[in-house]
C-alpha positions as CSV (number, residue, x, y, z in Angstrom):
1,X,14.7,-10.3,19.5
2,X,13.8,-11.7,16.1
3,X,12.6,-9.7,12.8
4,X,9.2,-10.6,13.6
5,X,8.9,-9.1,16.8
6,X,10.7,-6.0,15.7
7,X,8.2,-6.0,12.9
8,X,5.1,-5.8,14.6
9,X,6.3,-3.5,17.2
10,X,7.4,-1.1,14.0
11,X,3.7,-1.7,12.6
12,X,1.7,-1.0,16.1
13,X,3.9,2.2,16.0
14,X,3.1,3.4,12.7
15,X,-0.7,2.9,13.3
16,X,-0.4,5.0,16.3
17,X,1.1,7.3,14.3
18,X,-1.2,7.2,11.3
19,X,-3.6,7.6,14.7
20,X,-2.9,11.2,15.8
21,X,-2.4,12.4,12.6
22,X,-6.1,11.8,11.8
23,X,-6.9,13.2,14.9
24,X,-4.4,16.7,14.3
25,X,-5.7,16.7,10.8
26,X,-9.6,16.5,12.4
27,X,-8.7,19.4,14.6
28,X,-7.0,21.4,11.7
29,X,-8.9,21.0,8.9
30,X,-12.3,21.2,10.4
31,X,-14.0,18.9,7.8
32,X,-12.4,21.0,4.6
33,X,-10.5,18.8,3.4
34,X,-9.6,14.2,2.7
35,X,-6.8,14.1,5.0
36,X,-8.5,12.8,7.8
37,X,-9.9,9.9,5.5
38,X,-6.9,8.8,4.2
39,X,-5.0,8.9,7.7
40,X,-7.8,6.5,9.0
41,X,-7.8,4.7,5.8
42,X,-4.1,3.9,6.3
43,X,-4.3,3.2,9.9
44,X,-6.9,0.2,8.6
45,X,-5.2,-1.4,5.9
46,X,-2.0,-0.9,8.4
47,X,-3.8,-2.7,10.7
48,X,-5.6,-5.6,8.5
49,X,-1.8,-6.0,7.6
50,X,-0.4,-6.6,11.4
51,X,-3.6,-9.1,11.7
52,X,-2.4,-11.1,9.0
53,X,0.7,-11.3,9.1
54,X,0.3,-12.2,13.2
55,X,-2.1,-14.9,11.6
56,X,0.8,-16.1,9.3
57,X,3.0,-15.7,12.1
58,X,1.3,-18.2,14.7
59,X,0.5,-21.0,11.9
60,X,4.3,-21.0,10.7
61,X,5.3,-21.2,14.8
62,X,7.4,-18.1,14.2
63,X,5.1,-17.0,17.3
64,X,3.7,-19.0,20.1
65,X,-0.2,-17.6,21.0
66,X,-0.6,-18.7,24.9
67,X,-3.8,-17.7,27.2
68,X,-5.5,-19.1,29.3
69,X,-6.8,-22.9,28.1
70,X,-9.7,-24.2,30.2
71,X,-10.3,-28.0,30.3
């Protein structure tokens, strides 16, 4: 498995994480407090970051996009 792969699948993770912890901090916190926004401000730039650098990774050929093609 390359250090791309390994990459992304580290990234999805840690926006999952980033994830529940907005929603625990939503339960806790009960609007009181900016945790919640900067859990689900995180999981954003986290995720802009896994789109580009899948972007990078298809136009280099470090990754091969396939679906279905119609003629």
């Amino acid at each position: 498995m390359s250090i791309f792969k390994i990459l992304v699948v580290i990234l999805l993770l840690v926006i999952v994480s980033a994830l529940f912890s907005g929603m625990y901090y939503m339960m806790k916190d009960k609007g009181k407090s900016d945790r919640l926004v900067k859990a689900l401000t995180w999981r954003i730039g986290i995720s802009l970051t896994l789109f580009v650098i899948l972007l990078v990774g298809a136009w280099t050929g470090m990754i091969e996009p396939h679906g279905v093609y119609t003629n």
